[in-house]
N, C-alpha and C positions, 0 to 999 in steps of 0.2 A: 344673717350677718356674714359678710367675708371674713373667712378664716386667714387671709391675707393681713388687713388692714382694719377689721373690724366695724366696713359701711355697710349700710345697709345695698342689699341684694334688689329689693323689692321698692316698689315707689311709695306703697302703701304697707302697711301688715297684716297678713291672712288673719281671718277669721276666724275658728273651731271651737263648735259648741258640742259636749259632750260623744265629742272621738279624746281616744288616748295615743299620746305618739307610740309606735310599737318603739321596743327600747332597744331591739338586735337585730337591727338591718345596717346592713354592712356600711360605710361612711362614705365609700365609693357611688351610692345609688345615685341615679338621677331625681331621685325621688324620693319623698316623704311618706311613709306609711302610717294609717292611721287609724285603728279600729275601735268600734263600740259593739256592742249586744242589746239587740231590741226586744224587750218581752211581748210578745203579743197580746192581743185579746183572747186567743184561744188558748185552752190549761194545755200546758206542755208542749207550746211550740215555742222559738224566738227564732230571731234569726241575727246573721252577723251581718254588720256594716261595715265597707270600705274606706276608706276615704286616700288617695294619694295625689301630692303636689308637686309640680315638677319645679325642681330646686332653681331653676334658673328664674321664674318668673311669679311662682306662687298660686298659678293659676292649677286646677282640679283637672288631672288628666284622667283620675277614677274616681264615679261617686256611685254606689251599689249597695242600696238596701236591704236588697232582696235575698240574699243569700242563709240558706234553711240550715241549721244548726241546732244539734240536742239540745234541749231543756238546761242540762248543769252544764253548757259545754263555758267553758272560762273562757272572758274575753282574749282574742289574742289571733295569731295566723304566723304561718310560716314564713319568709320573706327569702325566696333565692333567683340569686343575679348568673345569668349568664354571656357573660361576654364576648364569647364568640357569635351568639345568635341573638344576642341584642336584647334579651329578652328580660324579665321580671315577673319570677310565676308567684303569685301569692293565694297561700289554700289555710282552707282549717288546718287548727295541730293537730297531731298524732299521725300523720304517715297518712291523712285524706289526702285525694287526687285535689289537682289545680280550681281554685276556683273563679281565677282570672289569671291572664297573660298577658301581659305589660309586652308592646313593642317600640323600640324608640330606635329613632336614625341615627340622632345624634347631631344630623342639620340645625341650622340656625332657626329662630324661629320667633315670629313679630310680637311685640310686645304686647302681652294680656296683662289685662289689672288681676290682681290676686283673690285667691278663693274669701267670700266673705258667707259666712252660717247665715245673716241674719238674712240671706237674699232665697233662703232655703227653708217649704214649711217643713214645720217639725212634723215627727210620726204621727199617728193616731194615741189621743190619749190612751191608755188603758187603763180604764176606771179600777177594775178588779184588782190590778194588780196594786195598785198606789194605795184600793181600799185595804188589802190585807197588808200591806206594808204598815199603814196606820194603825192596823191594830195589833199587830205585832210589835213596836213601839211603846205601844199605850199598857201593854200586857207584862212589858218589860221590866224590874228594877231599874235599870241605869235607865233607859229608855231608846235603848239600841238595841236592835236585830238580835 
C-alpha cells in the first residue's frame, strides 16, 4: 500500500508461504526481505532461504534456497543498503561474509505480476524431521516442543 494515500501499489497481492518478513531493513529499500530456515534430510545440516520483492511491482528479484547454514543457526540475515553503489548485501548474522548482492539502477521498469508461493514447489518433505517433531509433541504434557 502507498504510504501516500493508502492504494494499493500492486495490481494483485504477493503471495508468501512460510518466509518471515525480516523486521530491520531499512524503510528506504527497494526491496522486501524475506527469510525462512529449511531443515534438511541430512542430521545437522539446513539451510537459509531468501526471498526479496521489489517494492515497486511485487515481482521476486531474489529467490535462493540453497544457502548452507548451522543446524541452530536462528532464522534471520543481516540487511545493508548502500547508496552510493547501488547495492543491497544480505548475509547470515553474526559478522558472516555476503551471501547475496542485490544491484539495482533504479530505471524504470515494465510491469510484472507479483510474486505468487503457490506457482513455487515446495522443498522436499523431510520425513525425519516432522517424524520427531511428532513425537516430541506426543511425549510432551502440554503437547508443545
Amino acid at each position: 500500500m502507498s504510504a501516500r494515500d493508502g492504494s494499493l501499489l500492486w495490481p494483485a497481492p504477493a503471495t508468501i508461504l512460510q518466509h518471515a518478513l525480516h523486521p530491520h531493513q531499512p524503510a528506504a529499500l527497494p526491496v522486501l526481505v524475506f527469510a525462512r530456515q529449511i531443515q534438511t534430510q541430512r542430521m545437522g545440516q539446513s539451510r537459509l532461504s531468501l526471498l526479496a520483492l521489489d517494492k515497486r511491482t511485487g515481482h521476486a528479484v531474489c529467490l535462493d534456497d540453497g544457502i548452507e547454514a548451522p543446524q541452530h543457526f536462528l532464522v534471520g540475515c543481516d540487511v545493508t543498503a548502500d547508496p552510493a553503489e547501488h547495492t543491497i548485501t544480505i548475509g547470515r548474522g553474526g559478522g558472516a561474509a555476503a551471501d547475496r548482492v542485490l544491484e539495482f539502477t533504479g530505471l524504470p521498469i515494465a510491469p510484472r505480476a507479483p510474486y505468487q508461493a503457490t506457482a513455487v514447489q515446495p522443498p522436499p518433505l523431510d520425513l525425519r524431521g516432522s517424524l520427531q517433531r511428532m513425537l516430541e509433541r506426543a511425549l510432551t504434557p502440554d503437547g508443545r516442543p
